[in-house]
C-alpha positions in Angstrom: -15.0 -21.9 -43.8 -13.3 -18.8 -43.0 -15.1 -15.8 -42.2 -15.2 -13.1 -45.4 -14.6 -9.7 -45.2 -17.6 -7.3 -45.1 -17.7 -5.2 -48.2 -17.3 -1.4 -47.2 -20.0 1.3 -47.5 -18.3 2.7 -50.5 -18.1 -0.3 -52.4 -21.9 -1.2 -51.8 -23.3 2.3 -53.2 -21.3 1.8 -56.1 -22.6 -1.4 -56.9 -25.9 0.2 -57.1 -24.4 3.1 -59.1 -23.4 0.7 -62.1 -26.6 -1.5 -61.6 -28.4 1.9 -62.1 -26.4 2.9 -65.2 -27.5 -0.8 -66.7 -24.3 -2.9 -65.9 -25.0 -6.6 -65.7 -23.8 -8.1 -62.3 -21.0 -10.3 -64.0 -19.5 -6.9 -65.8 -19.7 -4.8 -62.1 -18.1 -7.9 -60.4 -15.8 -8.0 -62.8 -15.0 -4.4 -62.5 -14.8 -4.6 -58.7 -13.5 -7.9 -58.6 -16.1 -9.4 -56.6 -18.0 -12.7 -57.6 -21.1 -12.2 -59.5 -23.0 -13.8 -56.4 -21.9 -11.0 -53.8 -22.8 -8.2 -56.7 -26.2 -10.0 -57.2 -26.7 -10.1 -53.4 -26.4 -6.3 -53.3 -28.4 -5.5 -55.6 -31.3 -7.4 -54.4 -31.3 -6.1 -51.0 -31.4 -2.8 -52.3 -34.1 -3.2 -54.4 -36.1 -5.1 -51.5 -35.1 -2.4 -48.7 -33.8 0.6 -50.8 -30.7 0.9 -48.4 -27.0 -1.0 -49.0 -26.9 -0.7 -45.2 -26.3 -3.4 -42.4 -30.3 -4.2 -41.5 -30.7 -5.6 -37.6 -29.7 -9.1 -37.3 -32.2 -11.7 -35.7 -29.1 -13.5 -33.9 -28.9 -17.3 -32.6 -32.2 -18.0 -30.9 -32.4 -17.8 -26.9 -31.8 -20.9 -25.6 -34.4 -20.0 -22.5 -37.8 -19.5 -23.3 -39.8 -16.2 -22.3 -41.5 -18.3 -20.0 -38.4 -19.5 -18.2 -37.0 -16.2 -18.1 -39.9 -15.1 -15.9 -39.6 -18.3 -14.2 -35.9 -17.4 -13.3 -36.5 -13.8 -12.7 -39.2 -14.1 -10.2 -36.9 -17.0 -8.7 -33.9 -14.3 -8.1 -36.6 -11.8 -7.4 -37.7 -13.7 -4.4 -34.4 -14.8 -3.4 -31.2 -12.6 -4.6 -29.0 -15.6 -3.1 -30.4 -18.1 -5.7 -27.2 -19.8 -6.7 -26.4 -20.3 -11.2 -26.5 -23.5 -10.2 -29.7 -23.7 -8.7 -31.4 -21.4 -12.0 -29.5 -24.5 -13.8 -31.0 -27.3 -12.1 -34.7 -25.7 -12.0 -34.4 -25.1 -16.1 -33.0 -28.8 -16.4 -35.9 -30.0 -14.7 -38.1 -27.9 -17.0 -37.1 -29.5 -20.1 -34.3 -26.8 -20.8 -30.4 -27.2 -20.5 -28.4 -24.0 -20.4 -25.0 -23.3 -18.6 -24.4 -20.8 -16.0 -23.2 -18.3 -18.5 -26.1 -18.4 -20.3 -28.5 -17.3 -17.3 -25.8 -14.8 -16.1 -26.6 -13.0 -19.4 -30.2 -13.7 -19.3 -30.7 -12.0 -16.1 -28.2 -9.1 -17.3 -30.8 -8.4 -19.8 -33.3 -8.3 -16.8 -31.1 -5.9 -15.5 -29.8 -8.1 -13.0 -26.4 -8.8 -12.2 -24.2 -10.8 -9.9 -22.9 -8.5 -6.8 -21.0 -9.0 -3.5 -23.8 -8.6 -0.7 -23.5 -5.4 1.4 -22.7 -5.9 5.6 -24.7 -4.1 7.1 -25.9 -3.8 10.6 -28.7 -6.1 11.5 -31.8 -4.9 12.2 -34.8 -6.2 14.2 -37.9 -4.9 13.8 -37.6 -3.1 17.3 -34.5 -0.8 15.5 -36.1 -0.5 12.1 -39.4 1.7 14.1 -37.2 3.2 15.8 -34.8 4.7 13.2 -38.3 5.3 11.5 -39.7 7.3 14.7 -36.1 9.2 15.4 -36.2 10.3 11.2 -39.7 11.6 11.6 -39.4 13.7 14.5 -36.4 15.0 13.6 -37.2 15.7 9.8 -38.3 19.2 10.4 -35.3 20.2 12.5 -33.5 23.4 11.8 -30.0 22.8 10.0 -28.6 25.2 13.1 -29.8 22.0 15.5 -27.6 20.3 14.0 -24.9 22.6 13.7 -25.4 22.8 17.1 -24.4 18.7 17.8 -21.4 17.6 18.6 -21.0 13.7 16.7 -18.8 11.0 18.1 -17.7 7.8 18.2 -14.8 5.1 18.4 -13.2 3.4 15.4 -10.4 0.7 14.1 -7.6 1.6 11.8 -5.6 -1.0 10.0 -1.5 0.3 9.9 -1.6 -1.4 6.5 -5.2 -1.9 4.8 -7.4 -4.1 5.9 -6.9 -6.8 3.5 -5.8 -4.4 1.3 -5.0 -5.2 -2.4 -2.9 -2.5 -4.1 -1.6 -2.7 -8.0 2.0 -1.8 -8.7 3.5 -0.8 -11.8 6.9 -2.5 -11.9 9.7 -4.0 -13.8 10.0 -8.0 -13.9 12.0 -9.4 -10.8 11.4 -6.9 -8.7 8.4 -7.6 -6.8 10.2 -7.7 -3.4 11.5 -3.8 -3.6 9.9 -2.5 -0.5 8.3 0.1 -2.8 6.3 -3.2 -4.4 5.4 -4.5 -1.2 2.9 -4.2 1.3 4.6 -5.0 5.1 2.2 -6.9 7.2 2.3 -7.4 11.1 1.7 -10.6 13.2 0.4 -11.1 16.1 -1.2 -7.9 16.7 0.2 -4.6 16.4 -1.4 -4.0 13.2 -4.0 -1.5 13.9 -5.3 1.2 16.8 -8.1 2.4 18.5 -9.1 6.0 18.1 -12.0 8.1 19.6 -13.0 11.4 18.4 -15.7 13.9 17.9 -16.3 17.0 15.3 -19.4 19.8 14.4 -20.3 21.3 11.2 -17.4 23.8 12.6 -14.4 20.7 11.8 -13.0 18.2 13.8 -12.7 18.1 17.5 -10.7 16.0 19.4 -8.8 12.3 18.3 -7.6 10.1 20.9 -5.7 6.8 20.9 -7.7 3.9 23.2 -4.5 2.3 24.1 -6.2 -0.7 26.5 -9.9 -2.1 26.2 -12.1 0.3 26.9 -14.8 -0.1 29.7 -16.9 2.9 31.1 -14.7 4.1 33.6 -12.1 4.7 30.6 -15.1 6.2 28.3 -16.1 8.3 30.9 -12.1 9.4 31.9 -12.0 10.0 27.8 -15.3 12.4 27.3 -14.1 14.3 31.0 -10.7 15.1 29.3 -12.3 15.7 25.5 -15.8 16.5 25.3 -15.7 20.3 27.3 -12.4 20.9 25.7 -13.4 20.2 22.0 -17.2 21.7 22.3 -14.7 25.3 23.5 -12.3 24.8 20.6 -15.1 24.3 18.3 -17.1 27.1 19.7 -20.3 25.4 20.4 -23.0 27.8 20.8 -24.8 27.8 24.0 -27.3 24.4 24.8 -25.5 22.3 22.3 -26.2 18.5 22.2 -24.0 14.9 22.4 -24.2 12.6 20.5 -22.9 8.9 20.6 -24.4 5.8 19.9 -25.9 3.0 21.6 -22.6 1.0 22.9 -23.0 -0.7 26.7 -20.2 1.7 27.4 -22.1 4.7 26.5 -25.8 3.5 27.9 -24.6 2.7 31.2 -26.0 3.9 34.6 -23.0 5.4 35.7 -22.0 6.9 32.1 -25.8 8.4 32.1 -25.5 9.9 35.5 -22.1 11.8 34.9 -23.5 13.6 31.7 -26.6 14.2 33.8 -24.3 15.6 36.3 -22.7 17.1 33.8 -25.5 18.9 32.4 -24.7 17.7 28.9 -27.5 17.2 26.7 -27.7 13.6 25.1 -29.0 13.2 21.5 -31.4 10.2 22.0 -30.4 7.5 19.3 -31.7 4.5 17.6 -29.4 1.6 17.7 -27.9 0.0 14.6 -28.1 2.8 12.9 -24.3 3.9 11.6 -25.6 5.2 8.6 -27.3 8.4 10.7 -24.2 9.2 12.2 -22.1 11.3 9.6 -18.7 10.6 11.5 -18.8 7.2 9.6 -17.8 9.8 7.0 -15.0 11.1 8.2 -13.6 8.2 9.8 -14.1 7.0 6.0 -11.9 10.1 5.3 -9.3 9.9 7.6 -8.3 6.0 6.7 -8.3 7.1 2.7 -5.5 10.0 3.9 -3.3 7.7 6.2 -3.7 5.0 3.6 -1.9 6.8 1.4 0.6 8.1 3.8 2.3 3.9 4.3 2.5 5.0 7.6 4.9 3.0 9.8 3.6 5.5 13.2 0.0 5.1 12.4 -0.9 7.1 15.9 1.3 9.9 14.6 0.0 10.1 11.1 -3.6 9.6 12.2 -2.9 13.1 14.1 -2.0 14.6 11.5 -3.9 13.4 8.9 -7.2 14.3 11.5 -6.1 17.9 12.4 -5.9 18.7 8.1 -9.8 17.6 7.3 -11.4 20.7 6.2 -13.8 22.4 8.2 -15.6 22.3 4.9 -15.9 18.7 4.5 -17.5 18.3 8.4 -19.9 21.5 7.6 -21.1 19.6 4.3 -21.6 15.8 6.2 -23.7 18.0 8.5 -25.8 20.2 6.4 -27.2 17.0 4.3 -28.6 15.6 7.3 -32.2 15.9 6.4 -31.4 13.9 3.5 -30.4 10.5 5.9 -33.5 11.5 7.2 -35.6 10.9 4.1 -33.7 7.9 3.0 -34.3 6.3 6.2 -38.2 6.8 5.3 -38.7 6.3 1.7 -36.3 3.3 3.0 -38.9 1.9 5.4 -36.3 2.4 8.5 -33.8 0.1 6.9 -29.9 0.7 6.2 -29.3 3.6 4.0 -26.4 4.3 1.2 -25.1 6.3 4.3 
């Protein structure tokens, strides 16, 4: 039977206006020209409810039980990879035969909902005490200690996207106009290894790694960069390094050349890239070349580099107490950082 149309508000009220002025329902419906049973239907449920309005509809009834939505709930609860088709089978074998839609909205209403798992380092317990004890003494630092640090580390850039998916808007037939199309490289070629450093005072200096580095190139790369960027930068006087917990870095011979060196060596907790604000502006500088198509990535990565903001490296820095406290009320795991 097909599907009538709802009467409007208008219509309703004046329903109730004749009804009031003592018209029978078969002389309104007539009037209106509506059936007698609609104008009768009106009438009542305005004398039962005093409103012509929609009331709240009870719906079709859930086809889980209260009971099996806590059943499912505490099942997800306890184990977020719990498969639809597991919740299926473990409600089949209750007595209750749903599909997988139907517990995908069940546990929206739970305010659960399907999502890709976050990669993210992993973490012993060794590394989550010790991202703990480094957030805890360091809570209380100053904001000028850590103006006073210069950040580094190495990173990979994709001369296309990794995997990148990009929407065109374009005419039919022409989906192989180079504007439409994203090139792609074989065999290598495809992406570069940069080093580089920066303060709350902007970014220091970017380097290609053209060959696999070891720690006689890291070393060669922080003699040629490191002095040269913390002058550039203007680094006041006792300023700290930092880089992370690579082989490269923590080896004897890369310890005793900064010891030589007299650099002082921000003690770090391993796995822990969410402390270390250049993730942000590595984050940064593959949004700007990404939308430069480069085809010299090393060029553009130069350029794009030497135009971050000295704004945008003083703001990564002067939030740092607040890694800090996510890494606590976290319980030393990974942060939204």
């Amino acid at each position: 039977m097909a599907k009538t149309k709802e009467l409007s508000k208008d219509t309703r009220n004046k329903i109730v206006d004749l009804h009031q002025v003592g018209k029978t329902e078969s002389a309104i419906g007539k009037q209106l020209g509506l059936k007698k049973s609609t104008v009768g239907a009106i009438i009542r449920k305005w004398k039962t409810y005093k409103t012509t309005d929609n009331l709240p509809r009870s719906g079709a009834p859930r086809k889980i039980s209260p009971r099996g939505v806590k059943m499912i709930t505490r099942t997800v609860s306890k184990n977020p990879r719990t498969t639809r088709g597991d919740l299926v089978n473990d409600l089949q074998r209750a007595g209750t035969k749903v599909t997988k839609p139907t517990i995908s909205n069940t546990l929206r209403r739970q305010g659960l909902k399907s999502c890709s798992a976050r990669r993210v380092p992993l973490l012993k317990p060794v590394h989550v005490q010790a991202r703990l004890k480094f957030a805890r003494e360091h809570l209380d630092d100053p904001d000028e200690d850590w103006e006073n640090v210069i950040w580094s580390d190495e990173t990979k850039i994709e001369l296309f996207g990794k995997n990148s998916t990009r929407r065109v808007w374009r005419t039919k037939n022409a989906e192989l106009h180079p504007k439409n199309t994203i090139p792609t490289v074989k065999h290598g070629g495809g992406n570069i290894m940069l080093w580089g450093c920066f303060s709350a005072k902007g970014p220091g200096r970017l380097i290609r790694v053209k060959e696999r580095m070891n720690g006689a190139m890291y070393r060669e790369i922080l003699s040629e960069n490191l002095l040269p960027s913390a002058r550039a930068l203007k680094m006041k006087r006792g300023w700290v390094f930092q880089h992370d917990n690579d082989p490269k870095h923590t080896a004897r011979a890369t310890k005793e050349w900064l010891r030589k060196k007299h650099f002082k060596v921000l003690e770090w907790p391993s796995q822990s890239p969410d402390l270390n604000p250049i993730e942000n502006l590595w984050r940064e500088l593959k949004v700007r070349v990404a939308h430069r198509q480069p085809q010299n990535i090393e060029e553009i990565c130069m350029e794009e580099w030497a135009k971050i903001p000295a704004t945008v490296c003083e703001n990564l820095v002067k939030t740092y107490r607040k890694r800090l406290t996510s890494v606590i009320a976290n319980k030393g795991y990974i942060t939204k950082y």
